[in-house]
N, C-alpha and C positions, 0 to 999 in steps of 0.2 A: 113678704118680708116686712117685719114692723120697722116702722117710724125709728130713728135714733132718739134717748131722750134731748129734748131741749137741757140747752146750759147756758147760765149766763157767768159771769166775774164775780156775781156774789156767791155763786156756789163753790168756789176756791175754798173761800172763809168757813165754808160747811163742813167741807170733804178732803179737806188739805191741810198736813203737816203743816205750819204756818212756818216753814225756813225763809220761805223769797213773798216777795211784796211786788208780785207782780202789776204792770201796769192796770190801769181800769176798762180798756178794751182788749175784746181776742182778735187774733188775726187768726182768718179762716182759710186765706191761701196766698200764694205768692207766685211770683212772675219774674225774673229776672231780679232787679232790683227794688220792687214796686211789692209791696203785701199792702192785700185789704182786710179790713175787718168785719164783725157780723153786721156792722151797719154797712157794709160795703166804701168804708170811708178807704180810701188810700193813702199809702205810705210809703219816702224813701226809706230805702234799708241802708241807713252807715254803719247797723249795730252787726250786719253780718251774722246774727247768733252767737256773737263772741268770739270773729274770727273764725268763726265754723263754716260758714257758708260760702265757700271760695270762688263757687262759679253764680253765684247765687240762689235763684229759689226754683227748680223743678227744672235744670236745666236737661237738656236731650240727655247725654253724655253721660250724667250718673242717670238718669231714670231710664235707659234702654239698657245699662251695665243692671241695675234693678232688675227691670222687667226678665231681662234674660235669665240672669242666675235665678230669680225667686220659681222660676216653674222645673227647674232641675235640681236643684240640692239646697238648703239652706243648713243643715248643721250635721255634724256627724259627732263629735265630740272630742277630748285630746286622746283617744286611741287610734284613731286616721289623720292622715293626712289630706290635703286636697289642692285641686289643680290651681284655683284661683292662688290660694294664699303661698304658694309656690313662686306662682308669675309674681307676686307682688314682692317677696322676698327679693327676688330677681332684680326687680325694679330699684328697689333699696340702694340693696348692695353695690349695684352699680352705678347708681349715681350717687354715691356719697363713700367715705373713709370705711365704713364698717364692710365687716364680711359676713355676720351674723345677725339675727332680728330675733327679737321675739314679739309675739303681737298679745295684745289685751282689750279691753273695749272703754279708754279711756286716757287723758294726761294723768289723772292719779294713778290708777294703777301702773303707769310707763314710770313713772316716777317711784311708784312705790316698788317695783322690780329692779330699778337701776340703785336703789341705795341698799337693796335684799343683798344686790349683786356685790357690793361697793364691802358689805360686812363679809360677805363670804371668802372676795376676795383676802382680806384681812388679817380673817381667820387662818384662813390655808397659806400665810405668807410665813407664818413661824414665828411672827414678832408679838412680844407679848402686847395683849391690850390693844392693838391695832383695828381699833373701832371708832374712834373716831371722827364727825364729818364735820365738816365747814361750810357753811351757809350765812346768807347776807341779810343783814337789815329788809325788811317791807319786799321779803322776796314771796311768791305767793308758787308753791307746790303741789296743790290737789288737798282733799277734806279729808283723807286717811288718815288715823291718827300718826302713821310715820310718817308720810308727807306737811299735814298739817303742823307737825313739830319742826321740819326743816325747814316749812315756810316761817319769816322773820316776820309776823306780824301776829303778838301774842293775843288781842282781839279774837282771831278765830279759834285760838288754841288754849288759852289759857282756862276755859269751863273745863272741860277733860281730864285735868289730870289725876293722878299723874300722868306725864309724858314718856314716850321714850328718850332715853338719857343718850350723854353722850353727841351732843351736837351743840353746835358752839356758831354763834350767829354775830359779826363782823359787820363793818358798814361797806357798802356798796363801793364802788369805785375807788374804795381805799386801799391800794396793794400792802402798804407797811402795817394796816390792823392786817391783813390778811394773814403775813410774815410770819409775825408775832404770835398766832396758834396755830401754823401749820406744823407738823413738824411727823417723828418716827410712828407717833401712834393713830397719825393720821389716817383713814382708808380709801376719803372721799370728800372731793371741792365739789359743791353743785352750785349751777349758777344759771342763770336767765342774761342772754347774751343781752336782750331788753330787757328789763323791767316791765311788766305789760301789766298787772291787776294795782303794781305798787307805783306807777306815776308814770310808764312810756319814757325810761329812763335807760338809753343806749348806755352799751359798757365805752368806756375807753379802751383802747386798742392794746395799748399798753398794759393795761391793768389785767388782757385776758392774757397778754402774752406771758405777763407774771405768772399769775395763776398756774397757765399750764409747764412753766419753769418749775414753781415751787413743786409741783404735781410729780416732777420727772422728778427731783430731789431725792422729795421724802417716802416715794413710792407708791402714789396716792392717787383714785381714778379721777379724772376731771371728768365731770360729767356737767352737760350743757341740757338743760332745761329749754327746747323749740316749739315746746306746746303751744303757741303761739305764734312765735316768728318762723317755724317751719311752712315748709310746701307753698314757697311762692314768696310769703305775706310780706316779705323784704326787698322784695327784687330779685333774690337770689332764692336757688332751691331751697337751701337753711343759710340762716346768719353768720353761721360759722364761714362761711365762705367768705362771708365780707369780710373778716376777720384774717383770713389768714393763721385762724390758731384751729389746732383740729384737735378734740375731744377725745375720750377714750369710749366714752358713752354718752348717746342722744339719744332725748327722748320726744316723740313726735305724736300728736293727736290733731284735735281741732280739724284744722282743713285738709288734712288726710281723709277723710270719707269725704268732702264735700257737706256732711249736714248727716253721715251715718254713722254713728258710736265705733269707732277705730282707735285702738293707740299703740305704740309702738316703743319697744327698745333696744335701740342699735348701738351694737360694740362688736370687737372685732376677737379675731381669732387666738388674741393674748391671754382674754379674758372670759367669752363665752364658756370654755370647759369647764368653768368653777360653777356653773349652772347643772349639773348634771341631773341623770334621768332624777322625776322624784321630788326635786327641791325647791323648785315654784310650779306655780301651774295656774292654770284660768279653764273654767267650763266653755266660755263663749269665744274665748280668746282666737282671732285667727279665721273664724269662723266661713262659709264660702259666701255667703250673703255681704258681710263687709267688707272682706279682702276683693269680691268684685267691685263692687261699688267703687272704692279705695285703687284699685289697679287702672280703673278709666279717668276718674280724678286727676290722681297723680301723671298719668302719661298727658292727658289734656294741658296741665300747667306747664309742666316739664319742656317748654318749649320757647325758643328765644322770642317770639312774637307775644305770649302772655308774661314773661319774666320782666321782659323791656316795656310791655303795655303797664305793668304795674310801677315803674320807677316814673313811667311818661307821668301816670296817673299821682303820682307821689309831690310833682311838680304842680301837676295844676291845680290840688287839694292845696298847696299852701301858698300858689298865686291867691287863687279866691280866698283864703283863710284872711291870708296875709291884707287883701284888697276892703273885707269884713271888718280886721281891727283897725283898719286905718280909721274906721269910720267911729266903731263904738269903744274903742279903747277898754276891751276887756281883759284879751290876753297879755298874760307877763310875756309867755314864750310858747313858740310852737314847732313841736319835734316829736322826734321819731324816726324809722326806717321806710320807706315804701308806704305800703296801705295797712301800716300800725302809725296812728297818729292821735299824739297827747298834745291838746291848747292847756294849757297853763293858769289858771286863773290869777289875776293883779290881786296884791293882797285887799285891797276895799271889797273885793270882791268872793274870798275866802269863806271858803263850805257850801260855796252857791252851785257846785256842780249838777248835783241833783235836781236843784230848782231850774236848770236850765234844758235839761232833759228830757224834764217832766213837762216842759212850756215846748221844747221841742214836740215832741208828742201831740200835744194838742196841735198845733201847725201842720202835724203828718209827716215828719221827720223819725224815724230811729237815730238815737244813739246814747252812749255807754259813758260811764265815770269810770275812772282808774285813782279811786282816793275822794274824798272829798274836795280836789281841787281841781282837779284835770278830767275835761271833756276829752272823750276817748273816741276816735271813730275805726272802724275795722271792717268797711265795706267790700262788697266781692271783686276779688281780683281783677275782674272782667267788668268792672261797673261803668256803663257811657256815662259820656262826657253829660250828654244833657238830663242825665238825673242826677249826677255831681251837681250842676247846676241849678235844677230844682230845687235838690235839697237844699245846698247854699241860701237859696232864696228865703225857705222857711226854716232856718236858723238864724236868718236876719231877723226875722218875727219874734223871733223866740228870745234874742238881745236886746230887741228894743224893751220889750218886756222888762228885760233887766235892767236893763238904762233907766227905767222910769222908776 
């Protein structure tokens, strides 16, 4: 068997679309919460993959659901069905408001299906023009061009167009902007019960209860965006729970596979027939390869020991946080749900997210920006206490840096 070619980071800039500015080292494997690179240097993980990585990196649990299914079936197509993604439906449906899923292999496409879904319903309600949709300021919905138009931050959308029409972007937490263009021609509210890519910006309670008020009104689906705050990353199975307000349509990715391309869109029996044979569809969607993987995940988290481990762990991320800024007086403020967690940057300190990151990095630290202000951490559900610690240490490093 030959050799694999060697590669090193300059070969990105050779051989790669240049969309992302990847870091200057690879990471060649990973361990729980710990990846090394080709120098074998080590690293905490708070960046998770972006929330993807929910048990972290090669855990038993997905790689025996792996190993299992990849020597019996990997794909058959959407003319079969299969047992995995069956059991996972199952799994869904019953731990959450929905009665119906459809699967995809992504938050964009769960997104771009639940607003497919949001016009069809619209269509078939008999009201004229009933298209509709309502979306927030610096809300962030996947790179499709009908996602990237829902998402409220024209940056990623505004090269493309034209755009799809017809969508209508409010500020966040404002129910009275929201009021004021919901109305008969409405089809669909989407909304990120957090804020996660646009600042780790929790809704107010009130504001979804609005929402999903105006929603019953005007006839309109609420649909809740958990591509992030789903499967765990809250403390609760989805957000919505914490909440109290329950959806017509959620859409769920990220740490649904644990770290395998998975996404999902869950509504209920009201609204799924408006899907009928024919009118969306996905080649990989569903597939047995992810729905295993995804079915061992999901029941792993799905349980009061990792749900209550992630809120414990929610505490001691903002003891240490909080214990940090005493020191170097960085952060304005530090919030979030569970293991989604935005620091705030003080305004002297404003655009420096990246720089701190990037200084993290070099220390051996992972982690993420949500904006150019806010340091973002999204480490695995299951992450010990004393690589919390670690890490903390060398984000000390990576402040003082700043401080000078």
């Amino acid at each position: 068997m030959e050799q694999p070619i060697s590669v090193t980071r300059s070969n990105f800039n050779d051989w790669m679309v240049p969309v992302f500015a990847p870091a200057n080292f690879i990471p060649v494997r990973g361990e729980g919460s710990r990846i090394w690179d080709q120098e074998n240097k080590e690293y905490i993980d708070f960046a998770g993959g972006i929330a993807v990585n929910a048990l972290g990196h090669a855990h038993p649990v997905a790689v025996n659901a792996l190993i299992e299914q990849a020597t019996k079936l990997w794909h058959v197509g959407n003319g079969y069905t299969n047992e995995p993604v069956l059991r996972l439906a199952k799994q869904l449906t019953e731990q959450t408001f929905a009665d119906k899923v459809f699967f995809c292999n992504s938050g964009a496409e769960a997104n771009e299906a639940a607003l497919k879904l949001a016009r069809k319903v619209g269509l078939d309600s008999g009201v004229a023009g009933k298209s509709g949709i309502v979306a927030f300021n610096n809300a962030f919905h996947g790179r499709t061009l009908f996602t990237v138009s829902a998402g409220g931050q024209p940056k990623y959308s505004q090269d493309f167009a034209p755009l799809p029409n017809g969508i209508s972007h409010v500020a966040y937490n404002d129910l009275e902007a929201a009021k004021a263009v919901i109305n008969e021609q409405t089809c669909a509210v989407i909304v990120e019960p957090i804020q996660g890519e646009g600042g780790v910006i929790p809704a107010d309670i009130e504001f979804l209860k609005g929402l999903r008020a105006l929603c019953d009104e005007f006839g309109a689906l609420l649909i809740f965006d958990e591509v992030q705050t789903g499967v765990g990353r809250t403390g609760s199975l989805y957000a919505y729970m914490n909440y109290g307000v329950t959806p017509d349509v959620l859409t769920t990715a990220k740490a649904l596979g644990g770290g395998f391309p998975v996404g999902a869109m869950l509504t209920t029996d009201k609204f799924a027939p408006h899907f009928s044979v024919g009118t969306h569809g996905t080649t990989y969607g569903g597939n047995p390869l992810a729905s295993a993987v995804a079915g061992a995940v999901f029941e792993f988290i799905n349980t009061p020991e990792v749900l209550e481990g992630v809120k414990h762990r929610h505490q001691y991320f903002l003891d240490a946080l909080n214990t940090l800024n005493a020191e170097y007086q960085v952060f304005d403020e530090i919030r979030g749900q569970g293991l989604l967690i935005g620091c705030v940057l003080k305004a002297e300190y404003a655009g420096k997210a990246k720089d701190i990151t990037t200084w993290a990095g070099e220390q051996g630290l992972l982690a993420l920006i949500a904006g150019p202000n806010v340091v973002r951490f999204t480490p695995s559900l299951i992450i010990p206490e004393q690589d919390i610690d670690e890490g903390i240490a060398r984000l000390k490093r990576a402040l003082a840096k700043l401080a000078k």
